[in-house]
N, C-alpha and C positions, 0 to 999 in steps of 0.2 A: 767430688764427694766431700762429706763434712769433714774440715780438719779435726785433728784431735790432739794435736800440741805444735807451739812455735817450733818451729824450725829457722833458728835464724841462720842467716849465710853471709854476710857482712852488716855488723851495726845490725839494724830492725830486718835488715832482708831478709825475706823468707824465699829459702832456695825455690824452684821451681818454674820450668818449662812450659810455655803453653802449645799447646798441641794447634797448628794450622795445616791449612790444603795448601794446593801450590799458590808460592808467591810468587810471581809475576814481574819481569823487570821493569824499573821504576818505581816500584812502592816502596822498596828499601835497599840501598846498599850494601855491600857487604861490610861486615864490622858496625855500622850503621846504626844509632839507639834510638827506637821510637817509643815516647812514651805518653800513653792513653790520657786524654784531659778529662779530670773528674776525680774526686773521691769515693767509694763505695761502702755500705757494711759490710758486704761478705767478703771472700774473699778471688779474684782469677778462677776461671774454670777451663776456658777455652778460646781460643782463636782461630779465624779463619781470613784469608786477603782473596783480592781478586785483582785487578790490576788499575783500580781508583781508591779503593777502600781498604779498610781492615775493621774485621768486626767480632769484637770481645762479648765473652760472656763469664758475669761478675755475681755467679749465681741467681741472683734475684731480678737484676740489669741486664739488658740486649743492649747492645753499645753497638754505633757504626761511626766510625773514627775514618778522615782523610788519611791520605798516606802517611802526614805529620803529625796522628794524633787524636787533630782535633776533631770533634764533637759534629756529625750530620744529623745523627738522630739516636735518640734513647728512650727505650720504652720498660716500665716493669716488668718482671715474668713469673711464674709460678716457683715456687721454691721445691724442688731441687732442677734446674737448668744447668744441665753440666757442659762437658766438652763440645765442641761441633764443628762442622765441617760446612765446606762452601762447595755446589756443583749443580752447574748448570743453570746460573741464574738465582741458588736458593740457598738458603743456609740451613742445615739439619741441624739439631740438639737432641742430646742425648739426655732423656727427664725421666726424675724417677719422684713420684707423689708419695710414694711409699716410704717402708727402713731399706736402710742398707746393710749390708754382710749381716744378712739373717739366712736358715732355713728357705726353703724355696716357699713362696705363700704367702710373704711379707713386705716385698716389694710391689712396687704397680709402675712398671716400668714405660715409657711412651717414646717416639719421636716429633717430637714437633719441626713442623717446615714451614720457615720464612721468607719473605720475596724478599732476595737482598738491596732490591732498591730504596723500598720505602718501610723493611722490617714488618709487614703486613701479615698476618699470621694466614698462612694457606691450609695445613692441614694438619691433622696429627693422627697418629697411626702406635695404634696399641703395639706391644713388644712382648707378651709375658712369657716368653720364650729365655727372657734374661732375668733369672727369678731370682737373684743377689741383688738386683738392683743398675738401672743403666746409668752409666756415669762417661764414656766416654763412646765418640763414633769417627769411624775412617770410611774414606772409598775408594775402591777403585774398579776402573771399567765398569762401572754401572751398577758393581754391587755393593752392598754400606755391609759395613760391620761394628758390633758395638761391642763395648766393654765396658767390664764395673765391677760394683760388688764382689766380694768373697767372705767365707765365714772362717772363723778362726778354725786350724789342724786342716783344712784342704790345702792339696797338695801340689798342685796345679790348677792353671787360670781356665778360662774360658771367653773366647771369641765367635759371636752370635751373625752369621750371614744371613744377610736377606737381598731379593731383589729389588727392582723399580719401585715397585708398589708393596713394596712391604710385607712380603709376603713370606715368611721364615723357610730358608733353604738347609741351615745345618749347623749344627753348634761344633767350633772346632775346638782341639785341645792344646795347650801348649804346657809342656813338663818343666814349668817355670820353678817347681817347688813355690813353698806359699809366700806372697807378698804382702802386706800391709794394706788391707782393703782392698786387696784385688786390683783391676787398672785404671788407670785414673782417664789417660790420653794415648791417641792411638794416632801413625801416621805411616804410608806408605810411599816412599820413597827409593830410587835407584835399585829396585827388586827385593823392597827387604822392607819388612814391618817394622817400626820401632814404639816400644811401650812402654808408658811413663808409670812406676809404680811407688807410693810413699813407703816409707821406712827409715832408721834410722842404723844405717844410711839409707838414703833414698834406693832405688832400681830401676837401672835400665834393662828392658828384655829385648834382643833382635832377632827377629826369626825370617825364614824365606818364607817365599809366597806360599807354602803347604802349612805353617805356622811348626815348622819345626827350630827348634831354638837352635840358633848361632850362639850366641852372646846371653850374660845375665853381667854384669857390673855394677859395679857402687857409681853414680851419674845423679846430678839432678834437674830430674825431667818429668817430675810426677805432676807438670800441670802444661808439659804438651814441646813437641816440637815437631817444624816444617818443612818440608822439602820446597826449595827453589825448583822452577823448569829447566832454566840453565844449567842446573847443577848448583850442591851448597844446600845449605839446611843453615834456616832459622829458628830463634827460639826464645822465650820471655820469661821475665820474670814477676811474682809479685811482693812487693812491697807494705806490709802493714806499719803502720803509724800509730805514734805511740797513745793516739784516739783511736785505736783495734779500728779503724778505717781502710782502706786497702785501696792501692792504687797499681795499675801496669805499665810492664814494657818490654819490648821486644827488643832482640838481638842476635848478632848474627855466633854459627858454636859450628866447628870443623873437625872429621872424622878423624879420629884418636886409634891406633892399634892397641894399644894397652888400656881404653878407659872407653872406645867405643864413639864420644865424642868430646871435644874441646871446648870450654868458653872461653873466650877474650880474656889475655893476660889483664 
């Protein structure tokens, strides 16, 4: 979703996590830095791996990047292409044509679905179920959920279920108290949601599989992290340059008691 101020994290880093599905042994080791070939304008939205590829979305850019990085294919996209996920062959994004953190009626929320082999656009499927705005999507066992928008004084988030075909099953609640534009990235990991929200400090939310909150922490994670199959969660960061250009990369962050999770000393 649009930034609305630097947030730096060392030197021009701007904190933040990118939200992927599962990574796959082989695409990245643990501890392991991969980072994305290419300059961008906008800035990191989301990430997804499969077990050849990793495939970023740079708002405006569909990136599909070898396990090293580099560059398979890149195509334009519609402005606002947020977070997304990889399943089954395809990669979901979470698109909102509309505003964000408004009134319900102001957004125009969609999923768009890519064939991850050659980024081919297959389908897209209204959402207006997510009337903030869609800005981030998770799955699991076969159902997607998206997240996004909020408007300033709500008090709690909202997490939008739907099935296969897109078919709106149930808006759930999680008593996050209010976040900073709502959630940016969303991921499902070892029985437990984790959700990337901006602020200063940024938010981590982790809730169980009923979306009851565990955890709320100061973390930065508001542009996504990934759970490993093996076990282990990855996670990214982006980089602005001091030509407001933007670049990515991934890496590996380990579960914390007191903070939820870890990044690399």
């Amino acid at each position: 979703m649009p930034e609305t101020m630097p947030r730096p994290w060392w030197g021009e880093v701007i904190p933040g996590l990118l939200l992927a599905v599962m990574l796959t042994p082989g695409v990245l080791a643990a501890a392991e830095r991969v980072t994305c070939e290419g300059r961008y304008p906008q800035h990191l939205q989301g990430i997804c791996l499969d077990d050849t590829a990793i495939y970023w979305c740079f708002t405006t850019q569909l990136v599909k990047t070898d396990p090293q990085g580099r560059i398979v294919k890149q195509i334009p996209v519609a402005d606002h292409h947020g977070d997304l996920c990889l399943y089954e062959g395809k990669v979901y994004v979470a698109v909102n044509l509309g505003e964000f953190n408004e009134p319900a009626g102001k957004a125009d929320s969609w999923v768009y679905i890519y064939r991850a082999s050659d980024l081919t656009l297959l389908a897209k499927h209204a959402t207006p179920e997510v009337v903030h705005g869609a800005g981030g999507i998770g799955v699991r066992n076969g159902r997607f959920y998206i997240v996004g928008g909020l408007p300033e004084g709500v008090l709690e988030n909202y997490v939008y279920e739907y099935d296969r075909e897109f078919r709106f099953q149930k808006r759930h609640v999680i008593a996050s108290g209010h976040t900073d534009l709502g959630i940016q990235t969303a991921t499902f990991a070892d029985g437990r949601w984790y959700f990337g929200c901006y602020g200063k400090p940024e938010v981590l939310l982790v809730t169980d599989t009923e979306f009851g909150l565990i955890r709320r922490v100061e973390f930065h994670c508001s542009y996504g992290i990934a759970a490993r199959p093996q076990g282990g969660l990855v996670a990214a960061g982006n980089l602005r340059l001091p030509n407001k250009e933007h670049e990515g990369e991934l890496f590996d962050v380990t579960p914390d008691a007191q903070h939820g999770l870890k990044r690399p000393d």
